[in-house]
C-alpha positions as a Python dict, from the first residue, in 0.01 Angstrom:
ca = {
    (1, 'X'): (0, 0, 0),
    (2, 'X'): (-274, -56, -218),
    (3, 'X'): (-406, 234, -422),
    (4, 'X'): (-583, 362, -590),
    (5, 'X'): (-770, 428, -263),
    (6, 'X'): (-1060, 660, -211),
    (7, 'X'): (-1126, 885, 98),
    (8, 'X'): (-1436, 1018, 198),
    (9, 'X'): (-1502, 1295, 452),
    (10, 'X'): (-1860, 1408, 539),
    (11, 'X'): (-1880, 1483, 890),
    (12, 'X'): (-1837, 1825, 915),
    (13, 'X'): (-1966, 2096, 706),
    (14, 'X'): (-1763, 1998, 409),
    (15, 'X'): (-1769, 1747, 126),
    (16, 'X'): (-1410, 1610, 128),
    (17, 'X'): (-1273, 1317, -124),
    (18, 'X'): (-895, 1203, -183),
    (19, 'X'): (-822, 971, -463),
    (20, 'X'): (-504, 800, -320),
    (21, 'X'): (-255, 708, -652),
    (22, 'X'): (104, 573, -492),
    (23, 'X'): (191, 853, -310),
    (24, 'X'): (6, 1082, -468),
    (25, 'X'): (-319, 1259, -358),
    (26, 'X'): (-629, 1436, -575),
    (27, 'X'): (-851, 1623, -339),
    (28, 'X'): (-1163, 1772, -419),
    (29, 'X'): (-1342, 1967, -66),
    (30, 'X'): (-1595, 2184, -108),
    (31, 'X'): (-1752, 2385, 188),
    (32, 'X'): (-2118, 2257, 206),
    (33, 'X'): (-2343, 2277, 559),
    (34, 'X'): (-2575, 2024, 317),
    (35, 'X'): (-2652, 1893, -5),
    (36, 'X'): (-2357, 1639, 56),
    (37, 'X'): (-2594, 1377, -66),
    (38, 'X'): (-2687, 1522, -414),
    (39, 'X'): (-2326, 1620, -459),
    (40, 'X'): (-2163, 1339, -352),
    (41, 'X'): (-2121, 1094, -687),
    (42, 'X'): (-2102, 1391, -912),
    (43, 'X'): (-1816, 1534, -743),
    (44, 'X'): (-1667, 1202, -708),
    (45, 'X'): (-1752, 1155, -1114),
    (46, 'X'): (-1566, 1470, -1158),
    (47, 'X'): (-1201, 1321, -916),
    (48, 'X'): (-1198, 994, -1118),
    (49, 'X'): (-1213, 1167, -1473),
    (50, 'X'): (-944, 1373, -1383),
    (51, 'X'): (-684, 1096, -1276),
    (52, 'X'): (-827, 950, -1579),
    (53, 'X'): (-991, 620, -1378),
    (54, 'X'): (-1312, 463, -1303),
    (55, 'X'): (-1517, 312, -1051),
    (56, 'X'): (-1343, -22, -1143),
    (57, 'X'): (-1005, 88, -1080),
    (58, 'X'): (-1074, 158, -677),
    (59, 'X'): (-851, -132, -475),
    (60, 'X'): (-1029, -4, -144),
    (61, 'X'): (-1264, 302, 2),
    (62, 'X'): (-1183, 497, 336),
    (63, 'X'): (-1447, 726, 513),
    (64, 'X'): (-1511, 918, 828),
    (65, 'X'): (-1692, 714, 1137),
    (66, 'X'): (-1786, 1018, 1339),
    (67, 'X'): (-1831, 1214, 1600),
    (68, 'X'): (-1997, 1442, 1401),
    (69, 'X'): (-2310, 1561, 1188),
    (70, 'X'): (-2537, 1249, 1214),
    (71, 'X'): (-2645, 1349, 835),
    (72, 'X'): (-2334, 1397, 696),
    (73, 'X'): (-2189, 1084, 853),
    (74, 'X'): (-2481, 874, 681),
    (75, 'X'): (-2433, 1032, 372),
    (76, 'X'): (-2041, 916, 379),
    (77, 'X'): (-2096, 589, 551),
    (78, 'X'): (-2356, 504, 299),
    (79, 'X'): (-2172, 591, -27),
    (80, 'X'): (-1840, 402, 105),
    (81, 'X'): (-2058, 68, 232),
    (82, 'X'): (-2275, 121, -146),
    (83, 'X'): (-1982, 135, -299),
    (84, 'X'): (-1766, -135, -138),
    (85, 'X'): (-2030, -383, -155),
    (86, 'X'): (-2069, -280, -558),
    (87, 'X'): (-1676, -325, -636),
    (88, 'X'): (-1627, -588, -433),
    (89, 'X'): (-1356, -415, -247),
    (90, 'X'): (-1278, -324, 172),
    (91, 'X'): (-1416, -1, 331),
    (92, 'X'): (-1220, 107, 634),
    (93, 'X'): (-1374, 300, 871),
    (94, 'X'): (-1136, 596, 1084),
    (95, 'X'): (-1297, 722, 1370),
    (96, 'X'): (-1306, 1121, 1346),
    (97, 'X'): (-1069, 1251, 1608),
    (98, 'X'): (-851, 948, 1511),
    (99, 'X'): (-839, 1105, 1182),
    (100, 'X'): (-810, 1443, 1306),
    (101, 'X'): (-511, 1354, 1531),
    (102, 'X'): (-315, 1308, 1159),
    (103, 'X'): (-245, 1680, 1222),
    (104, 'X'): (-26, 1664, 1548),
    (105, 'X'): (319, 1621, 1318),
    (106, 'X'): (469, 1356, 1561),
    (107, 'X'): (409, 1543, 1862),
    (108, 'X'): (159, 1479, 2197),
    (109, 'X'): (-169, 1616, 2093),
    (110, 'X'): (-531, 1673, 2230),
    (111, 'X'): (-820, 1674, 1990),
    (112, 'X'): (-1098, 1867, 2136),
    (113, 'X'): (-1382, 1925, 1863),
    (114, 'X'): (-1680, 2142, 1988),
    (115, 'X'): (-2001, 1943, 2046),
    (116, 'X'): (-2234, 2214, 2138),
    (117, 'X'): (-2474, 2229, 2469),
    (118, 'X'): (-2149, 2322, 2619),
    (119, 'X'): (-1995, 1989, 2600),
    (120, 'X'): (-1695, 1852, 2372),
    (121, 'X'): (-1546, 1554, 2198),
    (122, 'X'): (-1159, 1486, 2342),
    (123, 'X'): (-944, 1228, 2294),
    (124, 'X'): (-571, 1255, 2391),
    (125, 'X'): (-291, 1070, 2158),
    (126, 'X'): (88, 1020, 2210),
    (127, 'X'): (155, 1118, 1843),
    (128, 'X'): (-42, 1069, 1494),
    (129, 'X'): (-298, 815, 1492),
    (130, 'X'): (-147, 658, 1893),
    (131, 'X'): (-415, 734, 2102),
    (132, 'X'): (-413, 756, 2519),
    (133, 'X'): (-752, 614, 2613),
    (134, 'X'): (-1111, 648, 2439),
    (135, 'X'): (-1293, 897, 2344),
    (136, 'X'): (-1498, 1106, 2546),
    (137, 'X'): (-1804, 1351, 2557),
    (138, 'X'): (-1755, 1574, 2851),
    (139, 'X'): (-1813, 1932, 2950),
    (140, 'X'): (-1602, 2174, 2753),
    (141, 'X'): (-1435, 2274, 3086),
    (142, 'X'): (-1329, 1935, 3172),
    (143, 'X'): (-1221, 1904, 2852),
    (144, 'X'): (-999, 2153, 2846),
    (145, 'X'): (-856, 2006, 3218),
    (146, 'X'): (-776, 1717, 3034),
    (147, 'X'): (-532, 1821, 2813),
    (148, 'X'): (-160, 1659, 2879),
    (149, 'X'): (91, 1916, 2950),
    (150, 'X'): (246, 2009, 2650),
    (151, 'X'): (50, 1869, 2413),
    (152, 'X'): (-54, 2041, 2072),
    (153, 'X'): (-463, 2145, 2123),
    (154, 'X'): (-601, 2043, 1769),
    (155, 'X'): (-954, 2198, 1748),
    (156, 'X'): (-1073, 2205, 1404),
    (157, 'X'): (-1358, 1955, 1285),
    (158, 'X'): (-1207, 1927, 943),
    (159, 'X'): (-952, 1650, 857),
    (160, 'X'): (-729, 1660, 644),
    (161, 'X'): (-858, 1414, 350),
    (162, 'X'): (-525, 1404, 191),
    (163, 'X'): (-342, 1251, 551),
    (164, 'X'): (-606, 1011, 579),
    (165, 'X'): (-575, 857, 256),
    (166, 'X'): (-239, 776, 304),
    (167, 'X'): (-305, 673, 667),
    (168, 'X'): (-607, 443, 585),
    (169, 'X'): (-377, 290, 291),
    (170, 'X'): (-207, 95, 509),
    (171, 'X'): (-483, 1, 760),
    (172, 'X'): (-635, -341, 794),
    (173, 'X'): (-1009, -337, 699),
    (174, 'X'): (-1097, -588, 1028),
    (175, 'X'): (-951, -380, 1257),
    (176, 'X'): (-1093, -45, 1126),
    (177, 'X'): (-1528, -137, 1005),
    (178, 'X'): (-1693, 134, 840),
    (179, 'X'): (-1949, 176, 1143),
    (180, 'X'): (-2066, 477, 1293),
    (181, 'X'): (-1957, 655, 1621),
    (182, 'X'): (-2265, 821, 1678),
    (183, 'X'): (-2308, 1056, 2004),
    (184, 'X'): (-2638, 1183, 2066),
    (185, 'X'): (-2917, 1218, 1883),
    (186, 'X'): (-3263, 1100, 1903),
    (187, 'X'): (-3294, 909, 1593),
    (188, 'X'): (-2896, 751, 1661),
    (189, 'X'): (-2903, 436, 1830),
    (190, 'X'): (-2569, 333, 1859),
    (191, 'X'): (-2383, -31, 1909),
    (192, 'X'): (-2227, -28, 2227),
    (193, 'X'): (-1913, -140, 2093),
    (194, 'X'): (-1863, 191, 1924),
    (195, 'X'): (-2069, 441, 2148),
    (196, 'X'): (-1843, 712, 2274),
    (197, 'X'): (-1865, 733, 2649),
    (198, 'X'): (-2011, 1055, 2835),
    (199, 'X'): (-1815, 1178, 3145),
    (200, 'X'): (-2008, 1404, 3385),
    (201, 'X'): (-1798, 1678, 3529),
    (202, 'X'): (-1686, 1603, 3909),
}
């Protein structure tokens, strides 16, 4: 593990950050639809100085890939890449509904995150973090179909900031790039690589 690690959340209509110290994890989340941008370095200002650290003292950054707010995942995509490149130390980039999977406690689990126009991100996992298949955009209804028997239905957009420090600690950077999962959108023009697919109902 190397820490101290920082986690950064900004997807969803909250401004999340973990500072990662052995096994010990600082959040600071505040509920915020925006201003994540002008908050941002303040509120990360304010996590440092209370573990008593500094900028210098980060070993590696983690932040949110998306699906979610195209804003809000610029805002946290830029401020991990920013401050990577400045420390000289990796960013690792967990895709959302990986992330969000954290919660399923070692049991089967379907993330299914509203994504409006009647339509919803899914991905299915075999436990925390073990996914079956990609992720998907499909109709809510088909969504819903696609749950596994038995499996917990995790529907909240907000990770927990705390789990994915300690899951991103041991993660290597190569396998995880800080690059964004972007759905829709008309300004988003995704790599291919890391487009989500769409599934049209049958």
């Amino acid at each position: 593990m190397t820490t101290p690690l920082l986690a950064i959340d900004t997807a969803a209509t909250r401004l999340q950050l973990a500072l990662l110290v052995g096994e010990a994890a600082d959040t600071l989340v505040e509920d915020m639809a925006q201003g994540q941008a002008e908050r941002i370095f303040p509120a990360l200002a304010e996590l440092l100085g209370r573990n008593r650290l500094a900028y210098a003292d980060l070993k590696r950054i983690a932040v949110t890939t998306g699906p979610g707010s195209f804003t809000g995942l610029r805002i946290g995509l830029s401020a991990a890449r920013g401050l990577g490149l400045a420390l000289g130390v990796p960013v690792i980039g967990v895709p959302t509904l990986l992330a969000l999977s954290l919660a399923a406690q070692c049991r089967p689990a379907a993330v299914l995150i509203d994504a409006r126009r009647e339509e919803a991100y899914f991905q299915a996992f075999s436990g925390p973090a073990i996914p079956i298949g990609q992720p998907l955009l499909l109709p809510i209804d088909e969504a819903r179909r696609r749950v596994p028997t038995g499996a917990d239905l995790l529907t909240s957009p907000l990770v927990d900031i705390a789990a994915l420090a300690r899951f991103a600690a041991h993660l290597d950077p190569a396998a995880y790039p800080p690059e964004a999962a972007y759905i829709r959108g008309a300004d988003a023009k995704p790599q291919d690589r890391f487009r989500i697919a769409r599934v049209a109902a049958p």
